[in-house]
N, C-alpha and C positions, 0 to 999 in steps of 0.2 A: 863364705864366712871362714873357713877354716884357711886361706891363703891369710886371710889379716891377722889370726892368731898366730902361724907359724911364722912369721917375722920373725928378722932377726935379735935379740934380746936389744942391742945397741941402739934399734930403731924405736923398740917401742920404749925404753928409757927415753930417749930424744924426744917421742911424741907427750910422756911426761912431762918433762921438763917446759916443753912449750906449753902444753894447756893449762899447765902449774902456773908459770908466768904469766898467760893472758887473763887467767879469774884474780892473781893478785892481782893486775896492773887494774883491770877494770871495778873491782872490786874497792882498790885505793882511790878511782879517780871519784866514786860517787862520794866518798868524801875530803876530797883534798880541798874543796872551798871552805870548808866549814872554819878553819882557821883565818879565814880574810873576813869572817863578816864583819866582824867591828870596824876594817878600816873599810869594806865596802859599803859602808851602811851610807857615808857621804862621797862616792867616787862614783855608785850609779846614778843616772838622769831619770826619771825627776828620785830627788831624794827619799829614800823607804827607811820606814821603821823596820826596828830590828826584827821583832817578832814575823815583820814579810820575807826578809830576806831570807829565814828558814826555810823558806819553800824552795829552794836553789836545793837543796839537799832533799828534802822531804818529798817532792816531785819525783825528782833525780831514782830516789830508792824506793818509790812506788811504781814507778812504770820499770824498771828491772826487773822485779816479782811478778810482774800481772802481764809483760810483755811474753814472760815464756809459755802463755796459754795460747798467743798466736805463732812462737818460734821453734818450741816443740814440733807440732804437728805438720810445720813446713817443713822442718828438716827430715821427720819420718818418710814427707813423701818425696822433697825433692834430692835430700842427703846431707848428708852432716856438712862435708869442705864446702858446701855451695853456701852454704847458711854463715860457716863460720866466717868466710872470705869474705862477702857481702856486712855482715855485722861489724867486722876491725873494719871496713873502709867506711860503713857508714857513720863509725865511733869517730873515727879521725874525721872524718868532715865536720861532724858537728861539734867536734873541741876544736876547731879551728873557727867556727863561728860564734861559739864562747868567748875564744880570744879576739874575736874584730867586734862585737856586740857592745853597742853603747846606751842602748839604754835598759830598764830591765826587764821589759816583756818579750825584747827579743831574745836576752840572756835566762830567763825562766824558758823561754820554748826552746831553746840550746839545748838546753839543761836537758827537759823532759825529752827531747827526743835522743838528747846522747842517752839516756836511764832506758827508751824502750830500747835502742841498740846495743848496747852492753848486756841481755837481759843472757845469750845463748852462753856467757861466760858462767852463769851458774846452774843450768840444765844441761846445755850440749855438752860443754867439757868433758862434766865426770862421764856422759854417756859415752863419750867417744874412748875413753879409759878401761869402760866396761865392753866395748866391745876390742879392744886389742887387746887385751890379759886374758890370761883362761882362768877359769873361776877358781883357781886353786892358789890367783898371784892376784884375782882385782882386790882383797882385804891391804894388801901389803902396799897396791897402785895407789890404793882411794887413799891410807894414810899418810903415805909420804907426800902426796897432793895438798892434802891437808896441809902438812907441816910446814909445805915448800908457802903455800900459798900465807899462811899465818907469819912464817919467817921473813917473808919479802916482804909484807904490809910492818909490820915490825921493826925491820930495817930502813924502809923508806920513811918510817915517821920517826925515829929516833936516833938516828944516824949522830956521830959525833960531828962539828960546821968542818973538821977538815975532809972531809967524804963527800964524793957530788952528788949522794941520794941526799944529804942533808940538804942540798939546794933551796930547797920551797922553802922550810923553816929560815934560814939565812937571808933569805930573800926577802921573804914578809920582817924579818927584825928591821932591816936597813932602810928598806921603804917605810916602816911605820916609824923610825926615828927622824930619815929625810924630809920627811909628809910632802913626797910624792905619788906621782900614781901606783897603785897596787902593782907586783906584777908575782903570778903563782905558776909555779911548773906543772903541766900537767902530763902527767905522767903516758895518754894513750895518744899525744902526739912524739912520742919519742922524748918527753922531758921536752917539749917545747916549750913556745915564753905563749901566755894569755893574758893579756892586758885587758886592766877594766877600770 
């Protein structure tokens, strides 16, 4: 335990800055649909009311919360990188089956299992924070985490259209004036394209 705290200061900012990243990015993608539903309400098969297509989200940020009572106590026993590794690969599989999903029960079980996959971004993270700071630096780790993660969600939704995190918003203007297909970046394929 004491090898992972005496790191050197460069290393554990670096491990910051990534676990900062990976709770914004996961954290933005449970809601980056939310701004398509109105034009996805007629572009999924068979056509859904609105009030259904809430559950794309509402699923989404229920199996996040209720996933880290099985991801917790795996990564206590098997370890944190194994969990986290496992969790980005199985986040990017399943927003990549978001993005090929044509109808909506396959796009709601996308959903839900990208939500239980993304869940170690809001338990493991900060854990893994707590144990690389000595307890006299995790006040000052957790907040800049904090702030990193609040700034990025921030920036990614409000971005001015000439910035490429403005993308999504951009994106959904020109599609819903074209009235063609939807298409939303999502953010934990690297800003890939998901079509629906």
């Amino acid at each position: 335990m004491l090898m992972i705290l005496c790191r050197p200061a460069w290393r554990k900012y670096a491990i910051l800055a990534i676990m900062s990243l990976y709770a914004a990015v996961t954290n933005f993608n449970a809601a980056v649909v939310g701004p398509a539903l109105p034009i996805m309400q007629y572009e999924v098969q068979p056509v859904q009311p609105f009030a259904k297509l809430n559950y794309l989200v509402a699923v989404n940020v229920l199996l996040i919360g209720t996933s880290n009572l099985i991801w917790v106590p795996v990564a206590n026993t098997v370890g944190r990188r194994p969990v986290l590794i496992f969790a980005m690969l199985a986040t990017t599989a399943f927003s990549v089956w978001c993005g090929v999903a044509r109808s909506f029960g396959s796009l709601l079980a996308a959903r839900a299992l990208q939500g239980f996959s993304t869940g170690p971004a809001d338990a493991i993270a900060p854990n893994v924070l707590g144990e690389v700071f000595f307890v006299h630096e995790r006040g000052r780790a957790m907040v800049i985490c904090t702030i990193r993660v609040n700034t990025l969600q921030t920036k990614l939704i409000y971005q001015r259209p000439s910035t490429p995190c403005s993308l999504p918003a951009a994106a959904l203007l020109v599609v819903s004036q074209a009235r063609i297909s939807p298409t939303i970046w999502d953010t934990s394929t690297s800003f890939g394209c998901q079509r629906y």
